[in-house]
N, CA, C and O atoms as a Tripos MOL2 file, in Angstrom:
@<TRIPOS>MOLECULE
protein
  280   279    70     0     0
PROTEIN
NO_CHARGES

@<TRIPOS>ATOM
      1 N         -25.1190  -16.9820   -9.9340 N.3       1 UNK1
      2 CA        -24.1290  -16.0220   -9.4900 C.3       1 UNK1
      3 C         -23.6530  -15.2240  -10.6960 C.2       1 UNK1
      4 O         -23.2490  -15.7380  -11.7390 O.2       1 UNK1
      5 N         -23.7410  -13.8720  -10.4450 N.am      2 UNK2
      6 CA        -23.3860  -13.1200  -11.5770 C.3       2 UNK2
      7 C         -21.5530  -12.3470  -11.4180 C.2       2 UNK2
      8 O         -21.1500  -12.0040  -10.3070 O.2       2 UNK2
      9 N         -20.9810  -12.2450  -12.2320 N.am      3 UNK3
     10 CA        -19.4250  -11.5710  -12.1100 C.3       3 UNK3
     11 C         -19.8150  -10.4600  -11.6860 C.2       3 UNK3
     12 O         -20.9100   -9.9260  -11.8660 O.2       3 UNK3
     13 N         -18.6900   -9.9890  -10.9600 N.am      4 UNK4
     14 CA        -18.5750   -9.2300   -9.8030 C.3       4 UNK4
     15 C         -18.1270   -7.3470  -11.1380 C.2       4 UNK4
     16 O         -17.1630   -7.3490  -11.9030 O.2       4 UNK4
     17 N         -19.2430   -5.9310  -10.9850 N.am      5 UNK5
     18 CA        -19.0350   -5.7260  -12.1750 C.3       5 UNK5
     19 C         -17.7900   -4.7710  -12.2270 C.2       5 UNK5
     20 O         -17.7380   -4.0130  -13.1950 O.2       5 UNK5
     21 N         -16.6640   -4.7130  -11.1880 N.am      6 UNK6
     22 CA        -15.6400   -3.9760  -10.4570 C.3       6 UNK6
     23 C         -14.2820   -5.3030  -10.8680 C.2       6 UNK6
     24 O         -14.3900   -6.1950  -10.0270 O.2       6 UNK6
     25 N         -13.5340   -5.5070  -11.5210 N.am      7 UNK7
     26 CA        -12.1520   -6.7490  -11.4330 C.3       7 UNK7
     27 C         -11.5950   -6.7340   -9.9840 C.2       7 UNK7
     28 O         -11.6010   -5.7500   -9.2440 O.2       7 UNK7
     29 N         -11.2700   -7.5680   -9.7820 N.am      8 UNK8
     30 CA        -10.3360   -7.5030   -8.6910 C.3       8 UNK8
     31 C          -8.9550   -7.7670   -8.6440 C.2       8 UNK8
     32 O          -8.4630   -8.7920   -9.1170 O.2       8 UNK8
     33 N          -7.9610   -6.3850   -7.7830 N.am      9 UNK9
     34 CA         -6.5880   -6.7290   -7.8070 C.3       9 UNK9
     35 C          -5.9470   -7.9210   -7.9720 C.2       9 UNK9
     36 O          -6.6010   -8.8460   -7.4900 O.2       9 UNK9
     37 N          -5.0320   -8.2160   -8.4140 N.am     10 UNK10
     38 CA         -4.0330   -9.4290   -8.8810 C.3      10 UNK10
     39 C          -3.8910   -9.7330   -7.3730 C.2      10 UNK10
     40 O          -4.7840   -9.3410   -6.6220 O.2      10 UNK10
     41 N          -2.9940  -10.3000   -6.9570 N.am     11 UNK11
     42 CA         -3.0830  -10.4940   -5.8460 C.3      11 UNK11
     43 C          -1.5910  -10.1110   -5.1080 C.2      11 UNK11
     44 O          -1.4290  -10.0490   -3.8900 O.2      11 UNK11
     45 N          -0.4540   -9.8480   -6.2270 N.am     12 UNK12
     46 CA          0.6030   -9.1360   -6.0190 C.3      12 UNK12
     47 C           0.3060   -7.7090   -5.7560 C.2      12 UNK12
     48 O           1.2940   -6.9920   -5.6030 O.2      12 UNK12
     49 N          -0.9070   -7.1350   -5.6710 N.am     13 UNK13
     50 CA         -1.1270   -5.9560   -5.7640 C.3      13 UNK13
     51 C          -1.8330   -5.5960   -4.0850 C.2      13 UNK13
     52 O          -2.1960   -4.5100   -3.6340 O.2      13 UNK13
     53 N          -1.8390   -6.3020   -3.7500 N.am     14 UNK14
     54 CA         -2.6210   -6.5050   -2.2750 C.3      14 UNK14
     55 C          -1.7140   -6.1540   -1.1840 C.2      14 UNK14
     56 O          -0.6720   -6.8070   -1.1100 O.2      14 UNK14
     57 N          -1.9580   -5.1180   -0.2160 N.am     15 UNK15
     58 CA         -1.4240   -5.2730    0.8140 C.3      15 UNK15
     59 C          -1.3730   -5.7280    2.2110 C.2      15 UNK15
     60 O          -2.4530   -5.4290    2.7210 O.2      15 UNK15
     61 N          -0.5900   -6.3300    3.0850 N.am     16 UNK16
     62 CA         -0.9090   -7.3240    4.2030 C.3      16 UNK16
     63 C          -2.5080   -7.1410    4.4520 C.2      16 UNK16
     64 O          -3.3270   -7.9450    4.0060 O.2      16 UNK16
     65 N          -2.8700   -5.9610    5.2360 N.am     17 UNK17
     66 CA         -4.4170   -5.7510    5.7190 C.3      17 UNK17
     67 C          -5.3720   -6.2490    4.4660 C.2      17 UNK17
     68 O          -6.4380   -6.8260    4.6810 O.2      17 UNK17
     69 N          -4.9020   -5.9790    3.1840 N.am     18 UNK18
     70 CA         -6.3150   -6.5580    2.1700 C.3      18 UNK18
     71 C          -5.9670   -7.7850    2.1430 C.2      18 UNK18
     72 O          -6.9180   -8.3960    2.6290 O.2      18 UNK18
     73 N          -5.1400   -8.5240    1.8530 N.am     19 UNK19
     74 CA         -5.2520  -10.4680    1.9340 C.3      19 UNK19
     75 C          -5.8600  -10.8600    2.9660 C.2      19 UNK19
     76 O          -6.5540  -11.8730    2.8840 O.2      19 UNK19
     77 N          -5.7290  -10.0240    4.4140 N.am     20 UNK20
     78 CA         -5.8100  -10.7950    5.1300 C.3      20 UNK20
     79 C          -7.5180  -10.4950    5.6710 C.2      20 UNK20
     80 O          -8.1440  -11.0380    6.5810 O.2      20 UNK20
     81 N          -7.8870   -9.5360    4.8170 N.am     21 UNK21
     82 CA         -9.8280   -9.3330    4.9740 C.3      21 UNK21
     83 C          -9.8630   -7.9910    6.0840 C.2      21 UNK21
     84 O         -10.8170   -7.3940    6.5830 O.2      21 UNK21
     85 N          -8.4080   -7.8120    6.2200 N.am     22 UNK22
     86 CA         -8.9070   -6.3330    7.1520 C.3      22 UNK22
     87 C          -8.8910   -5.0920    6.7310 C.2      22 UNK22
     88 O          -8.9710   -4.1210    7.4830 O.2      22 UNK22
     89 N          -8.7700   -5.0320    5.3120 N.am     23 UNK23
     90 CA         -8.8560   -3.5760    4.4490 C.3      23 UNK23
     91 C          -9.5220   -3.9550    2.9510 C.2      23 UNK23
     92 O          -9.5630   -4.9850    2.2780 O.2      23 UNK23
     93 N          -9.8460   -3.0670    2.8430 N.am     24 UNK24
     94 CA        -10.9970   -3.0470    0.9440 C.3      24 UNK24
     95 C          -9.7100   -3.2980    0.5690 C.2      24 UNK24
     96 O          -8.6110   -2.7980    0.8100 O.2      24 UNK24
     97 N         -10.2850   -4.5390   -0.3230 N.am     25 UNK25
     98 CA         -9.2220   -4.3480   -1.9550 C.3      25 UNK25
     99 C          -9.5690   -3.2690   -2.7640 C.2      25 UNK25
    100 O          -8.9580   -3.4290   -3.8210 O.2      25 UNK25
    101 N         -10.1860   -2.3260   -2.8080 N.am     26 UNK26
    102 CA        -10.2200   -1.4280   -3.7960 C.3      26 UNK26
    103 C          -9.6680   -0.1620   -3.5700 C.2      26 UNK26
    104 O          -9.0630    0.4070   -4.4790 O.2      26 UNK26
    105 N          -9.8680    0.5760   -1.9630 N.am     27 UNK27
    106 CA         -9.3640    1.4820   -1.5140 C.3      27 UNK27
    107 C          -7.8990    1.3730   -0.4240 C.2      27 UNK27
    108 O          -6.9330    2.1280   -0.5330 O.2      27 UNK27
    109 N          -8.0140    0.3150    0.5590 N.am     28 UNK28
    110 CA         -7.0050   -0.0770    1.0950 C.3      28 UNK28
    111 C          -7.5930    0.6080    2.9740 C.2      28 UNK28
    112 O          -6.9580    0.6440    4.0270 O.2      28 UNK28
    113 N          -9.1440    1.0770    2.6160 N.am     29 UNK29
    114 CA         -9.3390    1.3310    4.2380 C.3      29 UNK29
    115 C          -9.6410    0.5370    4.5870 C.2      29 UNK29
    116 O         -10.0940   -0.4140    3.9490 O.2      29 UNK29
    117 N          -9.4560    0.6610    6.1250 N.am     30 UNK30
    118 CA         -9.6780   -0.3650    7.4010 C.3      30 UNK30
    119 C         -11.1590   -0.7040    7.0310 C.2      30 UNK30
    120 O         -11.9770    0.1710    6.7480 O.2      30 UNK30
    121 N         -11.4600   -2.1300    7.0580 N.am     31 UNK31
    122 CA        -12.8680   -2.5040    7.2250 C.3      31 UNK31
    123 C         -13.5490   -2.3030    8.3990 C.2      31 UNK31
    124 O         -13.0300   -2.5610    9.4850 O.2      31 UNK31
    125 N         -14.9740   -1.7450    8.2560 N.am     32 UNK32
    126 CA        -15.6520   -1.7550    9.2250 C.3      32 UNK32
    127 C         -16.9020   -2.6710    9.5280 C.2      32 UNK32
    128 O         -16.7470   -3.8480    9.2020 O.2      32 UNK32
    129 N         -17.9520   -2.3800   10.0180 N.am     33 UNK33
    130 CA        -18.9280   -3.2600    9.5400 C.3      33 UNK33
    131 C         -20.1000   -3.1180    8.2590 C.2      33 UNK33
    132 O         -20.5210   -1.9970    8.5450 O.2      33 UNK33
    133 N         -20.6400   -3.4000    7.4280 N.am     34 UNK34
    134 CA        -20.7820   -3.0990    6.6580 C.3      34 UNK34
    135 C         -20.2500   -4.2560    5.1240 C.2      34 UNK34
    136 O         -20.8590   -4.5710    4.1010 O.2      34 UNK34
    137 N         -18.8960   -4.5950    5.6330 N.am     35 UNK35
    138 CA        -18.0910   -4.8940    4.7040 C.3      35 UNK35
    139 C         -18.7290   -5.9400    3.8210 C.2      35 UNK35
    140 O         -19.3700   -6.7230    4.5220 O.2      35 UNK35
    141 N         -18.7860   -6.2420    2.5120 N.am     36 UNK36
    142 CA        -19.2620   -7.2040    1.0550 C.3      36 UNK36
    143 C         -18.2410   -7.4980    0.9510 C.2      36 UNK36
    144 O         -17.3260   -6.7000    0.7520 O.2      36 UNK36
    145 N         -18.0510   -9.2990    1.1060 N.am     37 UNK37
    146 CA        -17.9610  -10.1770    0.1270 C.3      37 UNK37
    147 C         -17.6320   -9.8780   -1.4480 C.2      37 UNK37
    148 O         -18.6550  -10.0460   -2.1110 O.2      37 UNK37
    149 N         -16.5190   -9.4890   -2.2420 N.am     38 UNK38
    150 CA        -16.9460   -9.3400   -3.4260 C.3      38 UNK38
    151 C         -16.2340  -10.7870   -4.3590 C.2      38 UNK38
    152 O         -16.4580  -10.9050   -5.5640 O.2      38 UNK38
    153 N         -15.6360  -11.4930   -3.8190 N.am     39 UNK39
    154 CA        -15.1520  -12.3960   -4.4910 C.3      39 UNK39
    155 C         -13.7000  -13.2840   -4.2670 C.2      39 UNK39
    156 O         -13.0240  -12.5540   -3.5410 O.2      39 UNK39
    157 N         -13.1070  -14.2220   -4.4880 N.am     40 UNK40
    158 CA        -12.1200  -15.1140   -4.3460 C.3      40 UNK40
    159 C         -11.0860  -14.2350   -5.4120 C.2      40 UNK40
    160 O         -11.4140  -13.7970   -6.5140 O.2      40 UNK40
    161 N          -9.5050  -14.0900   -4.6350 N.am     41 UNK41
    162 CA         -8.5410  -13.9420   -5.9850 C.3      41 UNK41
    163 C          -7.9240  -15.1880   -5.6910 C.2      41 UNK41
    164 O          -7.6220  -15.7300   -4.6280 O.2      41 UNK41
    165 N          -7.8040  -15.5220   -6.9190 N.am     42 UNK42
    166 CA         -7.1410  -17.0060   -6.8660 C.3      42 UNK42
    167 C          -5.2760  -16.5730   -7.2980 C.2      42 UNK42
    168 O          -4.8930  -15.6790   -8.0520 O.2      42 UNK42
    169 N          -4.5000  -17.4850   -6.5770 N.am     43 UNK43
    170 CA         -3.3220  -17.6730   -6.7020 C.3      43 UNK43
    171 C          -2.7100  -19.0150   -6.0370 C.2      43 UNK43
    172 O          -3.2410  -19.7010   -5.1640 O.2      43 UNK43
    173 N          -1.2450  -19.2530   -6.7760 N.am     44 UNK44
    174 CA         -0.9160  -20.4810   -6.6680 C.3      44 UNK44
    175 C           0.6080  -20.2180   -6.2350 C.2      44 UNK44
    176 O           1.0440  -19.1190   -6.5780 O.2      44 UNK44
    177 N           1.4290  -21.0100   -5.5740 N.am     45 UNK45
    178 CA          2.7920  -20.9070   -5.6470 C.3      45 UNK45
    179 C           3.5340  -22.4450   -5.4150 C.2      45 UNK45
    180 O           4.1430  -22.9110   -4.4520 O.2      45 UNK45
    181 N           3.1350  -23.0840   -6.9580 N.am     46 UNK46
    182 CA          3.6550  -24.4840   -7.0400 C.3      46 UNK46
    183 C           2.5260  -25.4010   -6.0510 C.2      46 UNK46
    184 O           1.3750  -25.0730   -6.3360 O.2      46 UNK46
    185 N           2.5600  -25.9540   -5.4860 N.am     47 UNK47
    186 CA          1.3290  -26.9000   -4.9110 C.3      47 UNK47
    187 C           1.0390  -26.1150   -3.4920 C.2      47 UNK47
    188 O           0.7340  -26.8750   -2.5730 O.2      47 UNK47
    189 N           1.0740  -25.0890   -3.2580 N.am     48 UNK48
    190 CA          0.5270  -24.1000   -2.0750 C.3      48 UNK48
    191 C          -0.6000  -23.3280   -2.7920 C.2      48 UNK48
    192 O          -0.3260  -22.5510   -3.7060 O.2      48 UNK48
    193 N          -1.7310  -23.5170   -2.4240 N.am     49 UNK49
    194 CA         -2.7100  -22.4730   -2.6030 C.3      49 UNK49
    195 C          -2.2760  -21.0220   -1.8830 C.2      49 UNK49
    196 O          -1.7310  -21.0110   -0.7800 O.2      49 UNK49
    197 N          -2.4850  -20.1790   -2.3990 N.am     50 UNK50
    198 CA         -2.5330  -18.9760   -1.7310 C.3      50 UNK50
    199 C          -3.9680  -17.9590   -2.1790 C.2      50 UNK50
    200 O          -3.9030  -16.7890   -2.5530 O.2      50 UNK50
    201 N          -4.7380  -18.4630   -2.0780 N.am     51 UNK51
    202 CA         -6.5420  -17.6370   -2.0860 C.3      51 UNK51
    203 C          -6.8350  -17.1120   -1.4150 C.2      51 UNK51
    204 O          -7.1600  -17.6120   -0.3380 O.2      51 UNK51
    205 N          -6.9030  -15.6560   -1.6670 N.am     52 UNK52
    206 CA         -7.7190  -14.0460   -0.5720 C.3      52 UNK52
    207 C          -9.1620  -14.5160   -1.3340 C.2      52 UNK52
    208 O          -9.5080  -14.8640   -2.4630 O.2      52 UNK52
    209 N          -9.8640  -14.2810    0.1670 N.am     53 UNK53
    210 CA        -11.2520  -13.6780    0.0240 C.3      53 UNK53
    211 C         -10.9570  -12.0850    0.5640 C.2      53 UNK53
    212 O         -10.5320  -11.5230    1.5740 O.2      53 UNK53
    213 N         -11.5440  -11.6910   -0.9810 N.am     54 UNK54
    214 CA        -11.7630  -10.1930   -0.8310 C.3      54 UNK54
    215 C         -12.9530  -10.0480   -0.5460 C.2      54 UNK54
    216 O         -13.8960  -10.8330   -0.6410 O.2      54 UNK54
    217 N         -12.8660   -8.5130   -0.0180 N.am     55 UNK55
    218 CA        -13.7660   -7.6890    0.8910 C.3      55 UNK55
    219 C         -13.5730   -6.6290    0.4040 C.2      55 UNK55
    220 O         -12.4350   -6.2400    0.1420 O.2      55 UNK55
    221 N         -14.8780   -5.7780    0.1280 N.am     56 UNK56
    222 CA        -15.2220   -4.3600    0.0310 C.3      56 UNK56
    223 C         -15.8760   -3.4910    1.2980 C.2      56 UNK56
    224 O         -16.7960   -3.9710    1.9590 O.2      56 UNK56
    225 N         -15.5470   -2.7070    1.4650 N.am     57 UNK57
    226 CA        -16.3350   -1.5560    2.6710 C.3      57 UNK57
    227 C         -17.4190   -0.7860    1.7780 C.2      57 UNK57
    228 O         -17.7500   -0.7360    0.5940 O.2      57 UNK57
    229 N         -17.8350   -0.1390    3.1580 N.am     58 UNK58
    230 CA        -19.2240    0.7110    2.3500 C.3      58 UNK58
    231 C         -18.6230    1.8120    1.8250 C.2      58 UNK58
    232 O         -19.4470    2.5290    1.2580 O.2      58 UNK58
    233 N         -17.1170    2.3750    1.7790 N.am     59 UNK59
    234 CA        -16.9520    3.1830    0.7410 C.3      59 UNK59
    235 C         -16.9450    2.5390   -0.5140 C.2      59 UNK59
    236 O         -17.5210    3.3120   -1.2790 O.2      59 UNK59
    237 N         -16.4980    1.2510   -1.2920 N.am     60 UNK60
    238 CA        -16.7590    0.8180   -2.6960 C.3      60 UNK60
    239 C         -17.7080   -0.0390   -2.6320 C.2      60 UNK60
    240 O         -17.5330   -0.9010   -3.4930 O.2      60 UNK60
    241 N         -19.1570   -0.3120   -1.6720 N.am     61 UNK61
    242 CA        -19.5800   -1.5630   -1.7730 C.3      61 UNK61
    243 C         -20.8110   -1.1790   -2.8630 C.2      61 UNK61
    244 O         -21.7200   -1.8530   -3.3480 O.2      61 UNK61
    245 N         -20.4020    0.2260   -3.0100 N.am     62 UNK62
    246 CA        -21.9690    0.5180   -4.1040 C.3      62 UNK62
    247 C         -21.7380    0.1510   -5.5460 C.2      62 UNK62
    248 O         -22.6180    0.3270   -6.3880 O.2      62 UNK62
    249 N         -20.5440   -0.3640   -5.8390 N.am     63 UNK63
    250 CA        -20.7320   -0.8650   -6.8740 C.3      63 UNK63
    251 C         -20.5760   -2.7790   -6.7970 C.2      63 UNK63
    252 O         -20.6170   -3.6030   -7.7100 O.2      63 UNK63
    253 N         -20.4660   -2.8840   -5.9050 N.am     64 UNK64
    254 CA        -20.1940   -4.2480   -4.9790 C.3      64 UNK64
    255 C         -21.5570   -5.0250   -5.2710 C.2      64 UNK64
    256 O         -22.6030   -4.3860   -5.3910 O.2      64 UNK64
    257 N         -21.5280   -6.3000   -5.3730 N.am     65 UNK65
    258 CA        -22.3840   -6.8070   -5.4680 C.3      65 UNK65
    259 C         -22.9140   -7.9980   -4.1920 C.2      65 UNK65
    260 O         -22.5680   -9.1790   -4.1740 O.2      65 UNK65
    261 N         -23.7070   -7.4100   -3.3120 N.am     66 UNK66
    262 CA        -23.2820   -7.9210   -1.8930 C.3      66 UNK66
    263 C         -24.2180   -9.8730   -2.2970 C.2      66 UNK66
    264 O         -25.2420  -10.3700   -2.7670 O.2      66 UNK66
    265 N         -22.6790  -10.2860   -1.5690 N.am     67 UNK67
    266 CA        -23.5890  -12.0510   -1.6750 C.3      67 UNK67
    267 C         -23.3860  -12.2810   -0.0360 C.2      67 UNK67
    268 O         -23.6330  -13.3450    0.5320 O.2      67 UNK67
    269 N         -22.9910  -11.3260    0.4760 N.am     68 UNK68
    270 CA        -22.8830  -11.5340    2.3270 C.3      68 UNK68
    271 C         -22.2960  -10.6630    2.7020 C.2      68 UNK68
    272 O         -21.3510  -10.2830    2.0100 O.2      68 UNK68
    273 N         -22.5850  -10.0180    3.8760 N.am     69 UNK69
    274 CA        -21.9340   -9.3130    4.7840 C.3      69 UNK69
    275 C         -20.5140  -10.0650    5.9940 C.2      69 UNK69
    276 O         -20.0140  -11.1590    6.2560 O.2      69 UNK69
    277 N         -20.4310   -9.1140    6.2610 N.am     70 UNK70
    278 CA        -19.1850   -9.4610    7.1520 C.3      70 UNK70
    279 C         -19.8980   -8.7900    8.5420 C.2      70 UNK70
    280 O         -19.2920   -8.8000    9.6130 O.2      70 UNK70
@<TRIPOS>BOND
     1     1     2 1
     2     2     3 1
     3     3     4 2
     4     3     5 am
     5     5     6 1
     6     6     7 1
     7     7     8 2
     8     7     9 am
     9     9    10 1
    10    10    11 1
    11    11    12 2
    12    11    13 am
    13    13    14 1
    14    14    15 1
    15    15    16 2
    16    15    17 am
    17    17    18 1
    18    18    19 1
    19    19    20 2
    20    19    21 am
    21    21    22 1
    22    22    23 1
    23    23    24 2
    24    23    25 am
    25    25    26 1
    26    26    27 1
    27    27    28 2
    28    27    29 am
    29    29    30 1
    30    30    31 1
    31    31    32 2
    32    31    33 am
    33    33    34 1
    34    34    35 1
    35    35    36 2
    36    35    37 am
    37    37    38 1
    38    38    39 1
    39    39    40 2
    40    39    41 am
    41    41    42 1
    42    42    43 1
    43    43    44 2
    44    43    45 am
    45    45    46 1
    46    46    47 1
    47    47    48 2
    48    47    49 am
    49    49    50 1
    50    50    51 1
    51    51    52 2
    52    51    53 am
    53    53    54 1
    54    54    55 1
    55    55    56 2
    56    55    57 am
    57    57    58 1
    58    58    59 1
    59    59    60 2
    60    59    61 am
    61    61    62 1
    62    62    63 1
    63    63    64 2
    64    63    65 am
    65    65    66 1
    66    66    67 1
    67    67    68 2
    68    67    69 am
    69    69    70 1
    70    70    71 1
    71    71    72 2
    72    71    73 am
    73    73    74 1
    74    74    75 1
    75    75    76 2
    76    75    77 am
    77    77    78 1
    78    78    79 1
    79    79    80 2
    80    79    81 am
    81    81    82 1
    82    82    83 1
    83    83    84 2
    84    83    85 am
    85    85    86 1
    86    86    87 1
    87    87    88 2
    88    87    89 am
    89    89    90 1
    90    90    91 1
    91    91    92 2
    92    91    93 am
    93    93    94 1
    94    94    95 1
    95    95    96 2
    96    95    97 am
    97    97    98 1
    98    98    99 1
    99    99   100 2
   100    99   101 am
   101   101   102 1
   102   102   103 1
   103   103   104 2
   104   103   105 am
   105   105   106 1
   106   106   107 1
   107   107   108 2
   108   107   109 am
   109   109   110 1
   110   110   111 1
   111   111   112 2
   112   111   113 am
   113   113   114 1
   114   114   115 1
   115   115   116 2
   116   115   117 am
   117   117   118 1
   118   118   119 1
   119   119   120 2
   120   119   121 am
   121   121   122 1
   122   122   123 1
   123   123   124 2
   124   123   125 am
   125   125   126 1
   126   126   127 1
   127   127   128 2
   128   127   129 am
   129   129   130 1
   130   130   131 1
   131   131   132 2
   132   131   133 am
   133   133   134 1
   134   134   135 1
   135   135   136 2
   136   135   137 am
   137   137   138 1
   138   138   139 1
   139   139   140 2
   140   139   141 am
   141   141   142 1
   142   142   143 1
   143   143   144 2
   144   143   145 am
   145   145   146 1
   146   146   147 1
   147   147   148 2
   148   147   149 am
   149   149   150 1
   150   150   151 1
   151   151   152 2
   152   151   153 am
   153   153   154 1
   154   154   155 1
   155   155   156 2
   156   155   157 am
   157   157   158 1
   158   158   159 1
   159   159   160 2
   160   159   161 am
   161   161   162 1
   162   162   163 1
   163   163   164 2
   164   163   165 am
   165   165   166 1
   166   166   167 1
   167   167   168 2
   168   167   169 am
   169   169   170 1
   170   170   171 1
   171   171   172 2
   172   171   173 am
   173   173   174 1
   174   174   175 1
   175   175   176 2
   176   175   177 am
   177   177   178 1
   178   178   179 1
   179   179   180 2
   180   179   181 am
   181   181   182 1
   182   182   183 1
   183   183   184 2
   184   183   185 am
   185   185   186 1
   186   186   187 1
   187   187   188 2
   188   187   189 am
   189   189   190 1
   190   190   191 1
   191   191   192 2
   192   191   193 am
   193   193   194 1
   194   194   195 1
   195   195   196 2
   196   195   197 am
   197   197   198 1
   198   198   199 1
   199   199   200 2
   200   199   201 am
   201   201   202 1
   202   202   203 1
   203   203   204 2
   204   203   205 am
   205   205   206 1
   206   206   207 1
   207   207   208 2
   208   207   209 am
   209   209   210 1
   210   210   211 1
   211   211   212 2
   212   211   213 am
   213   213   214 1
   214   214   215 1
   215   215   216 2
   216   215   217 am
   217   217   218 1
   218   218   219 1
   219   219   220 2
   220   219   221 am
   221   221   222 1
   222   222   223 1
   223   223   224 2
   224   223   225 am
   225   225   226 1
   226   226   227 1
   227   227   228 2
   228   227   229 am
   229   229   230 1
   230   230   231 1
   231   231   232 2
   232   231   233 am
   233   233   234 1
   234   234   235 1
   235   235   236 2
   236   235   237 am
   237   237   238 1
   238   238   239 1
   239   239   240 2
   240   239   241 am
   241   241   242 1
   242   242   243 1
   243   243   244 2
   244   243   245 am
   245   245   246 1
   246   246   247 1
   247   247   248 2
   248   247   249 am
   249   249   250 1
   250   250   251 1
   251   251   252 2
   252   251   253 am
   253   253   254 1
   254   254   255 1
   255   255   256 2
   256   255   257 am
   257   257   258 1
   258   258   259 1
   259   259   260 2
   260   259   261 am
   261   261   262 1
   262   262   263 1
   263   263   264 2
   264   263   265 am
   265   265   266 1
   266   266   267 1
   267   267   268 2
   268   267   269 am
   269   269   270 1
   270   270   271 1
   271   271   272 2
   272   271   273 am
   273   273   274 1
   274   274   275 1
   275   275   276 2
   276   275   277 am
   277   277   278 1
   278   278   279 1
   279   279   280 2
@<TRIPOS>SUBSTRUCTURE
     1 UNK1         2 RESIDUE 1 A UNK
     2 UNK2         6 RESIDUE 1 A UNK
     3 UNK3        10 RESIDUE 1 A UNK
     4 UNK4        14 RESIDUE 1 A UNK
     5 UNK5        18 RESIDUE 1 A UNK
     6 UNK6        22 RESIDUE 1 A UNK
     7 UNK7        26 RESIDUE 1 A UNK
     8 UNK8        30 RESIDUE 1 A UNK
     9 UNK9        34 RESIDUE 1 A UNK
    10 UNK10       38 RESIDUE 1 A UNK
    11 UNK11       42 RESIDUE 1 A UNK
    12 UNK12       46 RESIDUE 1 A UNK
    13 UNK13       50 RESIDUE 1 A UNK
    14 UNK14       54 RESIDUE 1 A UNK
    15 UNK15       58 RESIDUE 1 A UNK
    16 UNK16       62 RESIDUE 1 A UNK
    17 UNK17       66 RESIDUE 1 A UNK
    18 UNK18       70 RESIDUE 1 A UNK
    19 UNK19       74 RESIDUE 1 A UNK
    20 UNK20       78 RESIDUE 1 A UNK
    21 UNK21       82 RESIDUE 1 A UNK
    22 UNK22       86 RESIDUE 1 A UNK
    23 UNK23       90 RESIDUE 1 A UNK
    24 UNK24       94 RESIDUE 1 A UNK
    25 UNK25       98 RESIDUE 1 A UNK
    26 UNK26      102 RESIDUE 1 A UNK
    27 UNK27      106 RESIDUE 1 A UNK
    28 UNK28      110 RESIDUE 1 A UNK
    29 UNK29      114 RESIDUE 1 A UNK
    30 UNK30      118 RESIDUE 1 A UNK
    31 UNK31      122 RESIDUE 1 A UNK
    32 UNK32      126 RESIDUE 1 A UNK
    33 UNK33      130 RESIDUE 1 A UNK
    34 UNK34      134 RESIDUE 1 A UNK
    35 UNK35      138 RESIDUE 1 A UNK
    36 UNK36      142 RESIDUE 1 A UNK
    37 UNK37      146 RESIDUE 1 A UNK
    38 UNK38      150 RESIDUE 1 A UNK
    39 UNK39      154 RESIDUE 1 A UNK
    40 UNK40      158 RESIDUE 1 A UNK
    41 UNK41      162 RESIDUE 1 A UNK
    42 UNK42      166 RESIDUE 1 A UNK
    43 UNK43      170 RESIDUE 1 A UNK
    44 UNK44      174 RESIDUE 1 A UNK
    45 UNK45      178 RESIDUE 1 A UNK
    46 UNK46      182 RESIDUE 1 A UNK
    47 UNK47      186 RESIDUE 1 A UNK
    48 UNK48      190 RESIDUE 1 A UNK
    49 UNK49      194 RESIDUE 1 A UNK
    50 UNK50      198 RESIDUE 1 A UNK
    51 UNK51      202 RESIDUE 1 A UNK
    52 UNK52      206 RESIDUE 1 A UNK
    53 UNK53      210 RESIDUE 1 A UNK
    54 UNK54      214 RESIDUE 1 A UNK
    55 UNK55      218 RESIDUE 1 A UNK
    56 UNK56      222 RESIDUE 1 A UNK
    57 UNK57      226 RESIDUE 1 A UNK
    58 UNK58      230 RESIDUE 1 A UNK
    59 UNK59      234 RESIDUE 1 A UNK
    60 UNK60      238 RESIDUE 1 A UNK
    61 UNK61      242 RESIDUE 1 A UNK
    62 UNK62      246 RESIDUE 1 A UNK
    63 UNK63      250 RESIDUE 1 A UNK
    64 UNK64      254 RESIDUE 1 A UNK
    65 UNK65      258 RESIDUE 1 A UNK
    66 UNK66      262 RESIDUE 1 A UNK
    67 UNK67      266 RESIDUE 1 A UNK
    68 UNK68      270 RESIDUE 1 A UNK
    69 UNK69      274 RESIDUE 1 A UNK
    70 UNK70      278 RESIDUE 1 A UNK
């Protein structure tokens, strides 16, 4: 598995629809089909995990490195 070559938002930086896999973390549009997998943001709040799987759309997935579709 190679790093993803785009960072991904902090996770304070995310809004409801991107945590929750229904908008790009990079642009903030509605996902359609199409959408990449680009990677886990990890976060913690004391012994609560709080981990987004992010998602890219086919507007940023060209720099996306697809390991699965949605």
């Amino acid at each position: 598995m190679t790093a993803h070559p785009r960072p991904l938002p902090g996770p304070d930086r995310l809004t409801w629809d991107q945590s929750a896999g229904r908008a790009c973390v990079y642009c903030a549009r509605p996902l359609t089909s199409g959408a990449v997998h680009v990677g886990t943001i990890r976060d913690r709040l004391g012994a609560h995990v709080l981990d987004t799987e992010a998602w890219a759309g086919p507007c940023c997935s060209t720099t996306a490195s697809p390991d699965s579709e949605r």
